[in-house]
Every structure is written in structure tokens, then in C-alpha cells.
C-alpha positions in Angstrom: -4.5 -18.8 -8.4 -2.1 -19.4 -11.1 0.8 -22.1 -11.4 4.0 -20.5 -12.7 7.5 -22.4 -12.8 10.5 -20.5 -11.6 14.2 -21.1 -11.1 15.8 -19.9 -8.2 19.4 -20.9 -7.3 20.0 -23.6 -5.5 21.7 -21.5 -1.8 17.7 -19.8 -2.0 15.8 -23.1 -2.5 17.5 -24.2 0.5 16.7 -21.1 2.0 13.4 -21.3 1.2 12.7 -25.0 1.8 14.8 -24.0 5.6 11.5 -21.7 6.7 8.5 -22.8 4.6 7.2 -25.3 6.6 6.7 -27.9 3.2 4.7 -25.3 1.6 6.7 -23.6 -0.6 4.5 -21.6 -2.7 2.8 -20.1 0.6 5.8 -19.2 2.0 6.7 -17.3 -1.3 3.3 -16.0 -1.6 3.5 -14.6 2.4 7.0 -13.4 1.2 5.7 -11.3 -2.2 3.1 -10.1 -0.6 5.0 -8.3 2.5 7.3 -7.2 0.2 4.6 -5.6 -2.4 2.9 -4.0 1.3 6.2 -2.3 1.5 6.3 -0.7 -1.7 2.8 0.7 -1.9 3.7 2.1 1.7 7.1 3.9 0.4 4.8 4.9 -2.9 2.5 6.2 -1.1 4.6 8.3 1.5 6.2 9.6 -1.8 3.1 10.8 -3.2 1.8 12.3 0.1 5.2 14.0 0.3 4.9 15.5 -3.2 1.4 16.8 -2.3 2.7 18.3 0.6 5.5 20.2 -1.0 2.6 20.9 -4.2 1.4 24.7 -3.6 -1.1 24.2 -6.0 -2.5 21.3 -4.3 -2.1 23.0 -1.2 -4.3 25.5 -2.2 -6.9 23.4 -3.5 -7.4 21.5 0.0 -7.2 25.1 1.6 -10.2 25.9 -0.4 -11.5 22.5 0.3 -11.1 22.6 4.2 -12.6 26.3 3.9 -16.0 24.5 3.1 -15.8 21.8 5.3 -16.2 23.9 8.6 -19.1 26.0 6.7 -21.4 24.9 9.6 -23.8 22.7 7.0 -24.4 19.5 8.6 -24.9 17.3 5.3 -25.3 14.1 7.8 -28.4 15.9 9.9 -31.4 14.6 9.2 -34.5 16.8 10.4 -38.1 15.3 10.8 
């Protein structure tokens, strides 16, 4: 873990010293990472969006799922 100093203004710190418990750099640890959850959830609902409005990509997991019910068992293993 790194140490970093940061200045927040002083109606925050009282914010954050009002719900951290005395432990302020967990509570703004809990806070960043909930917050960077959230953002890689909206980026990747963008993305899967995109691919679903891709025809190209479309096609290619057409193709894709074509193969996948071939009837091959890969997983089967015969003695």
C-alpha cells in the first residue's frame, strides 16, 4: 500500500471523519473502490452494448455458436 497526502476541504473531512469509524484511509479506500466497481460495470455494459449493435461481431459469434453445437464433446474422455 502506498501513503499519499491529499487535501480535501474542510465540509468533506468532516464528512469523512462523521462515517469512518477513526480509520480514515479505509473508509476512503472502501469509498474508491465502490466507486471504481461502478465504472468498470457502466464500461463494461457500454462495450457489450456496442458488440451487440456490431454486425460484424455479430457474425463472428454466429459463426462461433455454429461450432459450439457441432455435437464434439471436447470434455469426453473415452477409455
Amino acid at each position: 500500500m502506498m501513503k499519499v497526502t491529499i487535501t480535501l476541504e474542510e465540509d468533506i473531512l468532516q464528512f469523512v471523519d462523521r462515517y469512518a469509524q477513526r480509520n480514515r484511509s479505509a473508509y476512503i479506500n472502501t469509498l474508491l473502490a465502490e466507486h471504481r466497481r461502478q465504472i468498470l460495470a457502466a464500461e463494461m455494459i457500454t462495450a457489450l452494448k456496442q458488440d451487440a449493435e456490431d454486425p460484424e461481431y455479430q457474425a463472428e459469434i454466429a459463426a462461433w455458436d455454429s461450432l459450439a453445437g457441432d455435437g464434439m464433446n471436447i470434455w469426453a474422455i473415452t477409455s
